[in-house]
N, C-alpha and C positions, 0 to 999 in steps of 0.2 A: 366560723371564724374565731380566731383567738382575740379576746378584746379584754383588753386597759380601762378599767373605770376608776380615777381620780375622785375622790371625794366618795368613795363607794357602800361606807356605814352612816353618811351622811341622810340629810330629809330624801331631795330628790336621787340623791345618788343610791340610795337604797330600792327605790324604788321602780329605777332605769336597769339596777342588775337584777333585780328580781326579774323582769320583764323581758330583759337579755339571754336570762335565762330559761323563760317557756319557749322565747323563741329559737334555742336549741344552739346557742352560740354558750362556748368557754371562756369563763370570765375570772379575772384577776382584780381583786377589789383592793384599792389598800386606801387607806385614812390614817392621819394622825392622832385620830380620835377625843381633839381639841373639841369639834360639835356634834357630831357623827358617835353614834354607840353601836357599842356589841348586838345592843339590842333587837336595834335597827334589823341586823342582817339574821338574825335569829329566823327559823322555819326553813332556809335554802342552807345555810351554812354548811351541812351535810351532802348538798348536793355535789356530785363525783366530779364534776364540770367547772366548779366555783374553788376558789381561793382567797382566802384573806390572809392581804399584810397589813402590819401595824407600822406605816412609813412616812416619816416627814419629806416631803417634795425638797424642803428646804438641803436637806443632805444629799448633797450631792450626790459623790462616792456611792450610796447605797442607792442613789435613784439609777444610777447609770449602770449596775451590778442586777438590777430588779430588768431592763433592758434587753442586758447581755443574754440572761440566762433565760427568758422567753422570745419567741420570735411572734412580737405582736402585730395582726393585721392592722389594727385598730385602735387610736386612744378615744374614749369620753371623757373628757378634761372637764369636772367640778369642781375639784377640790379649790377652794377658795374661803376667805373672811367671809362671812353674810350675813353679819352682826353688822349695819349701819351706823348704827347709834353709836357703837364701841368703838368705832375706825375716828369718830372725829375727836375721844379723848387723846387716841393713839394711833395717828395717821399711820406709820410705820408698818401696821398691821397689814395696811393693805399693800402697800409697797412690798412686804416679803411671800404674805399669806396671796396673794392673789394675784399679783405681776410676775414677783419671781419664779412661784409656784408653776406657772404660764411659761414661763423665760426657759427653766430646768426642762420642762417635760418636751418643750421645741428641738432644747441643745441633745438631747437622749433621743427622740425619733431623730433627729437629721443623722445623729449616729449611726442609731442601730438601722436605718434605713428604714423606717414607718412611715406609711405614706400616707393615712387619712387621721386625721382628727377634725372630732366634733366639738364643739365649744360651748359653752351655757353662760350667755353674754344676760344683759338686764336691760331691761328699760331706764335704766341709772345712768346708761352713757349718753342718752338727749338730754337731760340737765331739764328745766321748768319750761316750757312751751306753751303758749293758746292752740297753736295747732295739732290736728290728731297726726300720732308719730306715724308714721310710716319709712319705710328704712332710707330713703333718700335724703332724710330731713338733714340739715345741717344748717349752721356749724353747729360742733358736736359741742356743749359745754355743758358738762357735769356739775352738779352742787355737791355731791359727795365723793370722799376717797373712793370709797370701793368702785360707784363710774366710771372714778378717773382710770381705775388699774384695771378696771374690766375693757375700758376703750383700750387702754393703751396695749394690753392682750392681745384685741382684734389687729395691731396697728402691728406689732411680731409676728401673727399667725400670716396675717398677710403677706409681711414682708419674706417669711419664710416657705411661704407656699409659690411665689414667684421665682424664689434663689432657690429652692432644692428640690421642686417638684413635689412637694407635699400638696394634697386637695383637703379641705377645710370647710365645713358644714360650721357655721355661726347662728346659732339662734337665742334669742332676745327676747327675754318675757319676763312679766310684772309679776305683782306680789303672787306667792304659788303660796296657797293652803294647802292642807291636809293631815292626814294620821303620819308621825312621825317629823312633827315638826320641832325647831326647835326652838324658836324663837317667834318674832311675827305677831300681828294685830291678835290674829284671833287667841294662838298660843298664850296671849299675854292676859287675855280679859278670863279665859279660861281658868288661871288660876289666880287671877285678883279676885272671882267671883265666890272661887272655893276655899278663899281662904277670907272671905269678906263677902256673902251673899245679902246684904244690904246694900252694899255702895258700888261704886264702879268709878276709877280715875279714867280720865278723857283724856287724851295728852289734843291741847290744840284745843279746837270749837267744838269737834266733831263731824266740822261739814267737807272736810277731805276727802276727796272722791277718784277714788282709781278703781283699776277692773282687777280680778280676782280671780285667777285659774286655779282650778282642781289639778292635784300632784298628778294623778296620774291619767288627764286628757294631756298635762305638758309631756309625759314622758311618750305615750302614746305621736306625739306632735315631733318630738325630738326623732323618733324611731322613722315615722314615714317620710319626713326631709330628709335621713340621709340615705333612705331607700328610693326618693322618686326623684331625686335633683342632683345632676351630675356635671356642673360646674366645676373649674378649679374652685374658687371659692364662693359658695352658698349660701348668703343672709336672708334669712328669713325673721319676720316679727312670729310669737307664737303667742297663745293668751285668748282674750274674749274680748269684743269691742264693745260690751256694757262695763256698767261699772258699779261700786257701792260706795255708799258713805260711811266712816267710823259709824258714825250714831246706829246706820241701820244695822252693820256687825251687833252692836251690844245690844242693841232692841231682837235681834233673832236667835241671840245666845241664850238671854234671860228669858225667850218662849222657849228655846229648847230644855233650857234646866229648868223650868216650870217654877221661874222665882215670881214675886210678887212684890211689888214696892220699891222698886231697885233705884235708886238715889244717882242720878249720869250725874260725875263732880269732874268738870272741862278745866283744864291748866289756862284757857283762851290763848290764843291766837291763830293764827289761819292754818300753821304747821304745827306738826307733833316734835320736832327738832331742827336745828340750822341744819340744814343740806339735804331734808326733805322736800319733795315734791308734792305740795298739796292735791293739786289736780289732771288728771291727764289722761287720753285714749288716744287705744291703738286703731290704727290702720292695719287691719290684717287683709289685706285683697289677694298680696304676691300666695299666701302660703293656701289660700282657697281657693286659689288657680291654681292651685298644685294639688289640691285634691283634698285637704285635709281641713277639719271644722270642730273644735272644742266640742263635748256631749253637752257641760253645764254652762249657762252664763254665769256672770257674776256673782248675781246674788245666789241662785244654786249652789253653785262651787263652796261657796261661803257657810250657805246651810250642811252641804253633804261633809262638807271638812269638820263641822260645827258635832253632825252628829257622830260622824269618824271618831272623834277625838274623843271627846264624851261617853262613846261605847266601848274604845281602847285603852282610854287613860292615858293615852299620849297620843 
């Protein structure tokens, strides 16, 4: 198949075309390369199957020209803000970076006449619940922008897969570790550690507690929903239904960098920012009835990302 990957020098999106690519599909990558690096795509970039453009979603005119001139089977829609923190100085971010971005790539397949897209939604669009998420939950209220633009994504994909015959694979996972990250809990103590291997800022208590998928069991997770589930439209939760605490993050950073004395300095309070989610687990039952089960739990994922990182330098 000839396939579309949005957000394609990105964390995860780098790692879904890598992966697109042993499995012997032709792939078209492009990024704006706002979070997403050259880097990223570095060791395939050669390969005869692969392509990389340097393309804002937000431009129209060249999105719709990038269309014309392939005839794609397929989108993988990443590309997106996934800077949390940063959307709530500059809500707007999300509104162009990650709704519109959604909105362009919709008006371009119903054109060129594309009929599947795959979506990479978040656990950000259940907003703060006691209950474990599972996809029915509702009503759907976000604490943050990027939630809101990722629901409201889901709510066009939708409406667009009823009015033009489009089918649409939605899947919905928490915080993703790994090498090639850009930002993120662990991304972050990683280099407070190295540039300060005495202390460690806490943002919060430290006792925020969500589950923690390994990049490439989600990408693996992405790949076999839209191989074994043939709905018009396919929501699935993806992820691990354990979970970790900040604290234990920096408690298994500072065994893996073999530091000694590290000084945990907590900002207090139960969240790390307005429009985080201090606590929450998933309901994954739908997508393990469909055959599919993370290799790492949480805390794994967190280690193996932990030593990923560490042994790549990014």
């Amino acid at each position: 198949m000839k396939i579309l990957v949005t957000g394609g020098a990105g964390f995860v999106g780098s790692h879904l075309t890598e992966h697109l690519l042993k499995l012997g599909h032709n792939v078209v990558a492009v990024d704006d390369l706002s979070l997403g690096t050259l880097e990223n795509i570095r060791g395939f970039e050669k390969n005869p199957r692969f392509t990389f453009i340097k393309l804002n979603l937000l431009a129209k005119k060249r999105t719709e020209e990038l269309f014309k001139k392939n005839k794609f089977d397929c989108v993988f829609h990443l590309a997106a803000n996934s800077d949390i923190q940063k959307s709530r100085l500059y809500p707007s971010i999300d509104l162009k970076k990650t709704f519109m971005t959604t909105y362009n790539v919709l008006e371009c397949m119903r054109s060129a006449g594309v009929e599947q897209i795959v979506f990479t939604s978040s656990s950000a669009i259940y907003g703060e619940t006691d209950q474990r998420i599972h996809e029915d939950l509702g009503p759907l209220l976000p604490t943050s922008f990027y939630g809101a633009a990722k629901l409201s994504s889901e709510g066009f994909i939708s409406a667009f897969c009823v009015n033009y015959g489009i089918k649409a694979w939605i899947l919905r996972f928490p915080n993703v570790v790994g090498e090639r990250a850009t930002h993120g809990v662990v991304y972050d103590f990683v280099r407070k550690l190295k540039k300060n291997p005495k202390e460690l800022e806490i943002l919060g208590d430290g006792k925020q507690e969500k589950p923690y998928a390994y990049v490439k069991d989600i990408v693996e997770g992405i790949i076999y929903a839209w191989k074994h589930s043939n709905d018009d439209i396919n929501i699935f939760n993806l992820g691990t239904q354990t979970t970790t605490t900040v604290t234990k993050i920096a408690q298994t950073l500072v065994t893996e960098m073999n530091l000694k004395n590290v000084k945990f300095k907590y900002t207090g309070g139960d969240r790390g920012w307005t429009g985080d989610v201090p606590k929450y687990q998933y309901d994954l039952t739908k997508i393990h009835k469909l055959g599919w089960k993370a290799k790492h739990n949480s805390d794994q994922a967190v280690r193996t990302a932990i030593k990923a990182i560490l042994k790549n330098g990014r």
